[in-house]
C-alpha beads as a LAMMPS data file, in Angstrom:
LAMMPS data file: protein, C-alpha beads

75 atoms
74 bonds

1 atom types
1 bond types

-500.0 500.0 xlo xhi
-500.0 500.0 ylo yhi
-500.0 500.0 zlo zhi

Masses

1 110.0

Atoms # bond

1 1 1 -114.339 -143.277 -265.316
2 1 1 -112.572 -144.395 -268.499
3 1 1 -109.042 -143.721 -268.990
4 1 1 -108.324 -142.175 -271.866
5 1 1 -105.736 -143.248 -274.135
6 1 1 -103.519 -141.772 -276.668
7 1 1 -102.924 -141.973 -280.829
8 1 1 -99.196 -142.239 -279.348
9 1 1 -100.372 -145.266 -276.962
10 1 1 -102.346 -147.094 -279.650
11 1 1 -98.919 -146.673 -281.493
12 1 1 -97.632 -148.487 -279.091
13 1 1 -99.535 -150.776 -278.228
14 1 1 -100.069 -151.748 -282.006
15 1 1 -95.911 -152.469 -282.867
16 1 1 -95.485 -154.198 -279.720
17 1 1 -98.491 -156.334 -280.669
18 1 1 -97.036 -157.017 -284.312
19 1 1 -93.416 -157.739 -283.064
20 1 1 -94.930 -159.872 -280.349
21 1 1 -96.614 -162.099 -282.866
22 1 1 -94.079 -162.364 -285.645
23 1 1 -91.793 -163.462 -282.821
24 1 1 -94.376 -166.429 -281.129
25 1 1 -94.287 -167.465 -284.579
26 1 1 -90.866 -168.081 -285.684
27 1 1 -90.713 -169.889 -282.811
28 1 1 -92.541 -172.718 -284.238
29 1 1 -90.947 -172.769 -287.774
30 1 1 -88.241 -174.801 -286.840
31 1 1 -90.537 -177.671 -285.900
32 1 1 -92.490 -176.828 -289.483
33 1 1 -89.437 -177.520 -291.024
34 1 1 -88.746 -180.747 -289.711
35 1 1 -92.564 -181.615 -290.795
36 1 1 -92.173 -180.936 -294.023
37 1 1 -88.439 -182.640 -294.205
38 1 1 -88.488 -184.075 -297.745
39 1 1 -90.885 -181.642 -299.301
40 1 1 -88.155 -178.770 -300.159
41 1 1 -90.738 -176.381 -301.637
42 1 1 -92.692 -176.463 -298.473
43 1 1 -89.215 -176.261 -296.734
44 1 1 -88.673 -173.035 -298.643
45 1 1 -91.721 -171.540 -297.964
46 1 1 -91.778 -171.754 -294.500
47 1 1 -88.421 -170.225 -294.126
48 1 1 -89.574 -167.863 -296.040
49 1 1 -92.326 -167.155 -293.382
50 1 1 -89.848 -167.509 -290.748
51 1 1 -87.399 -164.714 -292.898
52 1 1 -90.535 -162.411 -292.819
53 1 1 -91.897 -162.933 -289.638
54 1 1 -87.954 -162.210 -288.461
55 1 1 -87.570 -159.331 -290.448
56 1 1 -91.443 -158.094 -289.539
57 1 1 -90.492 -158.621 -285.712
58 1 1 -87.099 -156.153 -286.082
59 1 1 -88.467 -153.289 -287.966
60 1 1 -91.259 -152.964 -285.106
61 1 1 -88.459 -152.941 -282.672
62 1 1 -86.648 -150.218 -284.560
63 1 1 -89.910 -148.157 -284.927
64 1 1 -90.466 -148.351 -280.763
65 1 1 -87.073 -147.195 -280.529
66 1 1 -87.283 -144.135 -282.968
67 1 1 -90.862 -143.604 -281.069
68 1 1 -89.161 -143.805 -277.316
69 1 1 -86.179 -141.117 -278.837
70 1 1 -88.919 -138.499 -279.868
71 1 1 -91.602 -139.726 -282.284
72 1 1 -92.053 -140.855 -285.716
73 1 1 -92.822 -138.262 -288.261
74 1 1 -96.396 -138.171 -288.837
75 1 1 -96.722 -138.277 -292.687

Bonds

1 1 1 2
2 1 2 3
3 1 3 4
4 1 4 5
5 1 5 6
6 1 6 7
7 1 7 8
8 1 8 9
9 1 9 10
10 1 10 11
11 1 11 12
12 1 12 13
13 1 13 14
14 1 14 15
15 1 15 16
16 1 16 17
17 1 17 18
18 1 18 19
19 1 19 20
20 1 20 21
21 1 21 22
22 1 22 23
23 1 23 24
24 1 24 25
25 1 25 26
26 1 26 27
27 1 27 28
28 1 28 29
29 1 29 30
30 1 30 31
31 1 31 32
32 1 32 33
33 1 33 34
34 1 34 35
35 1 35 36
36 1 36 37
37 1 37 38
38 1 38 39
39 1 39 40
40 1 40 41
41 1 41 42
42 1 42 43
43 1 43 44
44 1 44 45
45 1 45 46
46 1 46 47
47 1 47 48
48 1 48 49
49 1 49 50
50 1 50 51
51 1 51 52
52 1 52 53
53 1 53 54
54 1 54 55
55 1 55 56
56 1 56 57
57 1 57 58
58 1 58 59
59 1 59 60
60 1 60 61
61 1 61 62
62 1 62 63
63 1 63 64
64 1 64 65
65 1 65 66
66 1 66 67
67 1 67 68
68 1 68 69
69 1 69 70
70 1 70 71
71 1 71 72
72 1 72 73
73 1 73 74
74 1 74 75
């Protein structure tokens, strides 16, 4: 028999996923920028990426925590 899962679960599942992946990435911009050392506007970009991938990683954290105090609103 199957276990069933929830909308709540996939929820879960989903953030921990995204923050889980933005975090296995930043950790290979700092190598990215030594790469592209001389080449500021690929410098840039990548800490850029890193930036995003950062800030990607710690709004997924906040949204487990609002979801293990009670839920996120639904709308």
């Amino acid at each position: 028999m199957a276990s069933e899962h929830s909308v709540a679960d996939n929820i879960v599942y989903n953030l921990i996923s995204i923050q889980y992946h933005a975090l296995k990435g930043a950790e290979v911009y700092d190598k990215y920028v030594e790469d592209a050392h001389g080449h500021e506007d690929v410098v840039q970009f990548i800490e850029r990426c890193r930036d995003e991938d950062n800030r990607r990683a710690q709004e997924a954290h906040e949204l487990l925590k609002q979801l293990s105090n009670g839920g996120l609103s639904s709308s």
